[in-house]
C-alpha positions in Angstrom: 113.3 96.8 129.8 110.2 98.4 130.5 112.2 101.7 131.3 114.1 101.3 128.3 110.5 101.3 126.5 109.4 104.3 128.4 112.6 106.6 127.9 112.4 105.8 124.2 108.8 106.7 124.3 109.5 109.7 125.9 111.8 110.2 123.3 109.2 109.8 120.2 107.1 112.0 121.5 109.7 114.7 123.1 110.7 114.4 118.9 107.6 115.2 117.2 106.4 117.7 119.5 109.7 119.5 118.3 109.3 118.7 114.6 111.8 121.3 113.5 114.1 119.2 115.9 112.8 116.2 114.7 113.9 117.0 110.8 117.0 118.6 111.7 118.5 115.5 113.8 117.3 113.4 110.7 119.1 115.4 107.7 122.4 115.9 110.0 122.2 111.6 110.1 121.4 111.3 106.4 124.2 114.5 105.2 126.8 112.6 107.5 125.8 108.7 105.6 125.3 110.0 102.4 128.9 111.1 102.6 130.3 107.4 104.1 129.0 105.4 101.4 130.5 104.8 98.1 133.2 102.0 96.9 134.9 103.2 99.6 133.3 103.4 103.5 134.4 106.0 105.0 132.9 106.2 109.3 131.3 108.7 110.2 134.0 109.9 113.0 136.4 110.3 110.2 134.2 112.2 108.5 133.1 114.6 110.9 136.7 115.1 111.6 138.2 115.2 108.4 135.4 118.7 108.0 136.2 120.1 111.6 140.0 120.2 110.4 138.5 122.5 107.9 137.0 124.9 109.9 139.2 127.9 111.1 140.6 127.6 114.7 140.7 123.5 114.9 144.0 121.5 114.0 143.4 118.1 114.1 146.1 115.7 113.6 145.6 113.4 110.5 145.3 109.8 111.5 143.3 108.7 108.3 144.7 108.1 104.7 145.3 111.0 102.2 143.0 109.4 100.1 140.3 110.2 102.2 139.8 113.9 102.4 140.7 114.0 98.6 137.3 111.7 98.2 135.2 113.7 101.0 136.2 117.1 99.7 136.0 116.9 96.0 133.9 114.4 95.0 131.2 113.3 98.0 130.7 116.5 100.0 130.0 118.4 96.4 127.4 115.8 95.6 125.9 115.0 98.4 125.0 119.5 99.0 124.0 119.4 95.6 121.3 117.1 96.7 120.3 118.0 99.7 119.7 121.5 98.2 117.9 119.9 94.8 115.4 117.9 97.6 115.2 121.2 99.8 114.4 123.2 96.5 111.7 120.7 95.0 110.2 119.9 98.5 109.5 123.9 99.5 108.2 124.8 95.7 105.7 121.9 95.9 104.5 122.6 99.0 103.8 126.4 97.9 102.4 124.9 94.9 99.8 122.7 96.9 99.0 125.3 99.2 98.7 128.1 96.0 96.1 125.5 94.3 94.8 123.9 97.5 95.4 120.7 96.5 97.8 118.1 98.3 98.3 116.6 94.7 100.2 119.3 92.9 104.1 119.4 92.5 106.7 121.8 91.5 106.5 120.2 87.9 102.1 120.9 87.8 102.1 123.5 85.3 105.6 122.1 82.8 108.8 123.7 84.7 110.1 119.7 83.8 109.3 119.5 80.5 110.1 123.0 79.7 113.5 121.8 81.5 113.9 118.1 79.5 113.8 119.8 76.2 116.1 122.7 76.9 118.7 120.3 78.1 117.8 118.1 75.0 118.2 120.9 72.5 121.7 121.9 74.4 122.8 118.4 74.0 121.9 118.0 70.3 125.1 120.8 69.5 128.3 119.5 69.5 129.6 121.7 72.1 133.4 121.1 73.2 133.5 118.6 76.4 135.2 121.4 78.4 133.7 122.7 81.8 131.8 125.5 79.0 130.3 122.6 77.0 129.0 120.7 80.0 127.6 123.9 81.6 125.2 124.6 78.3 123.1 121.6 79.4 122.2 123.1 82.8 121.8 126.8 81.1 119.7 125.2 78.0 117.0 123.5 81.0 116.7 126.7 82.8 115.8 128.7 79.7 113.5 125.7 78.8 111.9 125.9 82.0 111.2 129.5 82.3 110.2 130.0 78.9 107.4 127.4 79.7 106.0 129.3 82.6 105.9 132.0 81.0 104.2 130.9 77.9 101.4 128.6 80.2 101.5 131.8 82.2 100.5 133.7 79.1 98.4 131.4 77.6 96.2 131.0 80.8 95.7 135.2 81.0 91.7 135.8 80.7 91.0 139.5 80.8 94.0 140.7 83.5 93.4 137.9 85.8 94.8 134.4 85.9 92.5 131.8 87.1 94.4 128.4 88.5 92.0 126.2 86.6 93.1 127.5 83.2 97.0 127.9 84.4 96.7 124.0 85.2 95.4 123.4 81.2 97.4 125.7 80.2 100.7 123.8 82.1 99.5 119.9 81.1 99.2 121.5 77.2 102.5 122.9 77.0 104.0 120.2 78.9 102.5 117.6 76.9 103.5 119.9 73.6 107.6 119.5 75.2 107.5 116.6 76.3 106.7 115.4 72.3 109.5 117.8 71.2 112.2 116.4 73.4 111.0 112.6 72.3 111.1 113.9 68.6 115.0 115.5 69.0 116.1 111.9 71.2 115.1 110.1 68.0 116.2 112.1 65.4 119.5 113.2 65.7 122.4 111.6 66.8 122.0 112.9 70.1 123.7 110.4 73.4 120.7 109.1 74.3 122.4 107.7 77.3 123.4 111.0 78.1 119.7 112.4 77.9 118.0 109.7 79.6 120.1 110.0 82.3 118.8 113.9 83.0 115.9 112.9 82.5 115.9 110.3 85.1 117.5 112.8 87.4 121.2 112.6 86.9 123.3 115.7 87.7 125.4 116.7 84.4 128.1 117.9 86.3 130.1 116.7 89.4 132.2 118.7 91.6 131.8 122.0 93.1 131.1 124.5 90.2 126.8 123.4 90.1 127.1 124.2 93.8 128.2 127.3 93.9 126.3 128.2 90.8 123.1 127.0 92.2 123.2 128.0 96.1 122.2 131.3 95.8 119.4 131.5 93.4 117.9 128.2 95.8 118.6 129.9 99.0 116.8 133.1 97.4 113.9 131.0 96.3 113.8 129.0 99.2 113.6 132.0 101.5 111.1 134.2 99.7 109.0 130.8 100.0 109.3 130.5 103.8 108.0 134.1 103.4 105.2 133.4 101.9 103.3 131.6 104.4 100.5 133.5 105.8 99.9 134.6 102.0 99.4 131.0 101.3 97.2 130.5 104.6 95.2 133.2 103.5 94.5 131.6 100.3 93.2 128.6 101.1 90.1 130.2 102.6 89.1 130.9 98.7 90.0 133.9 96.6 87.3 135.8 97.2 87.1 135.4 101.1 91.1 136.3 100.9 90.0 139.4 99.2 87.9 140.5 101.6 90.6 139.5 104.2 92.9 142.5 102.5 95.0 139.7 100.3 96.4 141.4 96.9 95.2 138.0 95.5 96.3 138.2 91.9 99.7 139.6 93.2 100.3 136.3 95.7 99.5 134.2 93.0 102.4 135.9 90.6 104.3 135.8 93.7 104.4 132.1 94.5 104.1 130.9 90.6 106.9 133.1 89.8 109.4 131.8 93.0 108.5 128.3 93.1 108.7 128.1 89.5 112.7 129.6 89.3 113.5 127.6 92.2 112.2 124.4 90.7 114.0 125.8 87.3 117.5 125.9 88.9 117.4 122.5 90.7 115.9 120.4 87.4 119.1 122.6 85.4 121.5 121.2 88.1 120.3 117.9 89.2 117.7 116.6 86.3 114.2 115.8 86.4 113.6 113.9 90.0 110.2 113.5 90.2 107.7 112.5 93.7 110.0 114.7 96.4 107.3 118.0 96.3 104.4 115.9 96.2 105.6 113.5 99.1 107.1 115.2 101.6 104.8 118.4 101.5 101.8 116.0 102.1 103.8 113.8 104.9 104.9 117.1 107.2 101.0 118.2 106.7 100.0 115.0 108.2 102.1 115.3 111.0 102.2 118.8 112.1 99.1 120.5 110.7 98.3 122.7 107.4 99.8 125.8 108.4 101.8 126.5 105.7 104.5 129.1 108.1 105.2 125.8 109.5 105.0 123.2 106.6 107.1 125.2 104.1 110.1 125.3 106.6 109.6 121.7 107.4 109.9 120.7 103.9 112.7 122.6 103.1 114.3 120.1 105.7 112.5 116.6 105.0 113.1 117.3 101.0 116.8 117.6 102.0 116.5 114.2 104.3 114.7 112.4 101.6 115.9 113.1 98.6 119.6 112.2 100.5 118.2 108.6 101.6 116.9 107.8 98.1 120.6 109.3 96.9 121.8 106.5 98.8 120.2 103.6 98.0 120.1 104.7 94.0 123.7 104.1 94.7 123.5 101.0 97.0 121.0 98.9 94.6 123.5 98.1 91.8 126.5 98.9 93.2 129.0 99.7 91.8 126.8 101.1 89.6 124.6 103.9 90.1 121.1 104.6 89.3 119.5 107.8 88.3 117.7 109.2 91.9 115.0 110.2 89.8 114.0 106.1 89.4 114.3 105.4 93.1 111.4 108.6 94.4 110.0 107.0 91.0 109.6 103.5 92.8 109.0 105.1 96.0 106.2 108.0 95.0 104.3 106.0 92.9 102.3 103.9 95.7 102.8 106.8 98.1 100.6 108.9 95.2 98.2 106.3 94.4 97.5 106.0 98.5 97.0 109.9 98.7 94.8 109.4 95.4 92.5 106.2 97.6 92.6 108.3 100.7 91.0 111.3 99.1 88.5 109.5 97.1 87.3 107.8 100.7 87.0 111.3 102.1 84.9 112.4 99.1 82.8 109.4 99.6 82.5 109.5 103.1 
């Protein structure tokens, strides 16, 4: 027994030395049980089988129902990359964000990418578009144009003589998000709009299954994604000050565009795809910092992984908790980021006191 303890020790500790490890082992577990779980179980053997027989090179001969690959292929593998990109996407734009404003509070959707992105797909679903592939895509396309038009107007409006100071682009994003968040309540009451329907994206609910938001959304994250990873030492630079980053050789003003203008798309394309799924930048940026330190080389990698791991396992049990039905994902990191924020919000306070 006592060895047991020791080996699995060894094991912990072997782990989080090796966080990139670590957060690779544990999105590998939840990718492969996000996939088993629905009205059907499906093991995990099968499944990893059922995808090697995909790969070029490997035969494998089919001892599992027809029924099966037709469920992994089409319906659960789509979904279940969609999220795992969607938690990747949010998880890496709100760590830039909290390293870009030096504070462990901020999130992808600080300055109104999500409620630039709630009344885009609002104002798309108010139309009576046909209920084709065409129609259904004009509800991803609407948020995106919703969210980018909102960073660029709070971008705009917090300009002051050439320079954009984080204080005002933080006003600037609560005012305009505030002012869209009142537009898209004002359209869900007044027209005879599927409120369901709305909700639903709201609450983080993907307006379109299959493959087609994957491959539509895969580059533009990937792009974002990795231009974020590469903004790491930028972001280590900053949060010496702007002026000491100055005098450290740091175009300053030009970072700032840099890592508004990334995170901000890359948060754009995963709220257009997957809805408005709120808690995964702010929790798991914060959690990887706690564990492996504040450089931001490390932590922006580290959260593209945990995002993806998290936002997976509260995939899952949105779709375990009233089964058969399924809840929007956006209510479960909603039930699960609220204490974590008001614990950050304690902890901080304690620091500033102490």
């Amino acid at each position: 027994m006592c060895f047991i303890l020791h080996i699995e020790l060894y094991l912990i500790i072997m782990l989080r030395q090796r966080p990139y490890l670590l957060n690779i082992l544990l999105l590998l577990i939840a990718f492969v049980f996000s996939i088993a779980l629905g009205a059907v179980f499906i093991p995990p053997e099968t499944i990893l089988r059922i995808l090697a027989d995909q790969l070029p090179g490997i035969n494998i001969v089919p001892d599992w129902p027809n029924s099966f690959a037709a469920i992994i292929l089409a319906v659960r593998l789509p979904h279940t990359v969609l999220v795992a990109l969607t938690g990747a996407a949010l998880a890496s734009s709100g760590a830039a964000y909290q390293g870009l404003f030096r504070n462990p509070l901020a999130d992808p959707y600080l300055i109104g990418v999500a409620s630039g992105a709630g009344l885009g797909a609002v104002i798309a679903m108010t139309f009576n578009w046909p209920t084709d592939l065409f129609g259904f895509y004009l509800i991803p396309v609407g948020a995106f144009i919703g969210a980018i038009t909102t960073v660029l107007l709070v971008y705009n409006m917090a300009r002051v003589n050439g320079m954009v100071p984080l204080t005002t682009l933080i006003l600037a994003g609560v005012a305009i998000g505030a002012f869209a968040s009142a537009l898209t309540s004002s359209l869900m009451l007044r027209t005879d709009l599927q409120i369901h329907r709305a909700i639903t994206f709201l609450l983080g609910g993907s307006p379109i299954a299959g493959w087609d938001p994957v491959t539509a959304a895969l580059p533009y994250m990937v792009i974002g994604m990795g231009l974020l990873s590469l903004s790491g030492h930028m972001l280590n630079v900053l949060q010496f000050g702007e002026e000491e980053a100055k005098q450290m050789g740091l175009a300053v003003d030009r970072a700032k565009i840099f890592v508004v203008v990334t995170a901000s798309l890359t948060t754009a394309v995963a709220v257009a795809f997957s809805g408005v799924i709120g808690f995964v930048g702010l929790i798991v940026p914060h959690i990887i910092r706690l564990l492996w330190g504040a450089d931001y080389r490390r932590i922006i990698p580290l959260s593209i992984l945990g995002g993806s791991s998290m936002l997976l396992l509260a995939d899952m049990l949105a779709r375990i908790l009233l089964a058969p039905s399924t809840l929007p994902v956006g209510i479960v990191t909603a039930l699960a980021g609220a204490p974590f924020f008001l614990w950050i919000l304690r902890r901080a306070k304690k620091e500033v006191f102490w």
